[in-house]
N, C-alpha and C positions, 0 to 999 in steps of 0.2 A: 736731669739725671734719669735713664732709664731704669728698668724695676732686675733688669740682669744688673749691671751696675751698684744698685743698690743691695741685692742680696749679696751680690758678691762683700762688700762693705762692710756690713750685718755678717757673717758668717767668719769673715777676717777678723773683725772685732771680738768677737767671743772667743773666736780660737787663740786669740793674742792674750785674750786676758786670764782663759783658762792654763795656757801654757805658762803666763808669768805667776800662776798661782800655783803650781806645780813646781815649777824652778826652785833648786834647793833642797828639796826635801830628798830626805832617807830612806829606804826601802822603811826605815822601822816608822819615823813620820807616818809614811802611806800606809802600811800596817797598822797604825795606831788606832784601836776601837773607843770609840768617849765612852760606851756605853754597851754594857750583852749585844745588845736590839741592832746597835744601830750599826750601819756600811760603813765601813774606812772609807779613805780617801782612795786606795788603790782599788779596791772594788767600783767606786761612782767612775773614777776615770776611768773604767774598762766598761763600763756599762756605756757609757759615752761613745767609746771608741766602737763599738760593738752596733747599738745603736745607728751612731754618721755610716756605718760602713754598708749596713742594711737601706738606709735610707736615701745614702749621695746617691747608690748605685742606682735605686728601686725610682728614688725621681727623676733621674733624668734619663733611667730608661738606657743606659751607655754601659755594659760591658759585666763585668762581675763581679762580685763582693772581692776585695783586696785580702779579705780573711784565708780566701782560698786560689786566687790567680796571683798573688805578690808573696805566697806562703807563709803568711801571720800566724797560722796557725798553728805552723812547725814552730817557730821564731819563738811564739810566746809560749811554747814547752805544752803546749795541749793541741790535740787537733778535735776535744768535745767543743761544740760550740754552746752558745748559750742559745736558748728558747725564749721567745719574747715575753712570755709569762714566766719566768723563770732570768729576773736579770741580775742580779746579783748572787741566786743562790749555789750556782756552780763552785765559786771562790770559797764559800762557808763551808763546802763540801770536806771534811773529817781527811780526806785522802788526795786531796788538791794541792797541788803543787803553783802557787801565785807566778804569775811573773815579775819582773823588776818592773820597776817605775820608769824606769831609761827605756826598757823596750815596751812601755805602753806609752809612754811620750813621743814614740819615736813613729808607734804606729798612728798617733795622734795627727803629726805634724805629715806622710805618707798619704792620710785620707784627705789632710785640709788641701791639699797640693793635688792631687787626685780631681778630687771637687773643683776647685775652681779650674782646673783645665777643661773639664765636661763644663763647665757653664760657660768658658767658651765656646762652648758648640750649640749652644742655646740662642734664641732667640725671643724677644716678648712674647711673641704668639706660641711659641712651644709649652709657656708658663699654663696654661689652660690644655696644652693635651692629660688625658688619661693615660699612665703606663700599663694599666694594668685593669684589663676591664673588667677581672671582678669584685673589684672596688673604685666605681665609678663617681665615689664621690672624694675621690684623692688624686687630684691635678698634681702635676709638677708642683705648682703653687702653694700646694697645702703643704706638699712631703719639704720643702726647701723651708715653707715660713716654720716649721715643727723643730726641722733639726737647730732652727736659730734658738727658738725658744725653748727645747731640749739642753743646749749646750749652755745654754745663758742659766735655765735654773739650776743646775745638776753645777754650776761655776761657785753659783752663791753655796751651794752645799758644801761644799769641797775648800771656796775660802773660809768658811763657818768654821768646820772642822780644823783648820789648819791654825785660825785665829785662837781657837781651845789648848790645840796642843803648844803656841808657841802666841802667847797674847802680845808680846811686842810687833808681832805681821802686820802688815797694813798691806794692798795694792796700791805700787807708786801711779799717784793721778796724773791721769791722763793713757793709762796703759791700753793699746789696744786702739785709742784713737784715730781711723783708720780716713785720712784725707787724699786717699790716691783711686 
């Protein structure tokens, strides 16, 4: 297997298992806080989506954030974006208007499909160029193995929460398993 190949894999898998962990739920579910402190589930899934969209685009270097060339920004009822220091707190904002979980699932599944169309345009040896030389220590390779490991931990947060608010949840095994 080559290492396009496998990110592809890796990147299908998380998005498979984040989107069956999302499947189901209620605007009120994803609205549901455990606690003051802590992000809902519709907040981490926008962090996410917000995040891939910054980073599919910025790795390989192909085209422009889908926030603003596919109009996400109109779609999801805001055109503030979020700052990367600032990822969640948009949504906390007293005068924010959330969007639904169907259209941040929706721009979920847009970025995943996005993405792997740009890694067909990839090649092993492209994994080692720089997009952006003033950060020369962030290859293709870095920004692609990040979003896997972004989506995958921000997954277990999101099943965590979802397992609090509805303890009989389980992900059915083998979700995501991705053999193609």
């Amino acid at each position: 297997m080559d290492a396009i190949t496998f990110i592809r894999q890796a990147l299908t898998q998380a998005h498979e298992r984040l989107m069956a962990t999302l499947g189901g739920l209620t605007d009120a579910d994803a609205a549901w806080r455990p606690a003051p402190h802590a992000n809902t589930i519709l907040e981490i899934a926008w962090h996410v989506a917000r995040v891939d969209d910054r980073l599919g685009r910025r790795a390989t270097g192909l085209g422009p954030e889908l926030w603003e060339s596919q109009g996400w920004s109109e779609r999801l009822g805001t055109t503030k974006d979020i700052r990367h220091r600032e990822p969640y707190q948009f949504l906390k904002k007293e005068d924010a208007v959330p969007p639904s979980l169907d259209d941040v699932r929706a721009y979920l599944v847009a970025l995943h499909a996005d993405t792997l169309e740009k890694l067909r345009g990839l090649s092993p040896d492209d994994l080692d160029r720089v997009p952006d030389p003033a950060q020369p220590d962030r290859t293709v390779a870095t920004q692609l193995r990040h979003m896997i490991t972004h989506k995958n931990n921000h997954h277990g947060q999101i099943d965590f929460i979802r397992g609090l608010r509805h303890p009989e949840w389980d992900l059915t095994p083998g979700t995501g398993i991705v053999q193609r």
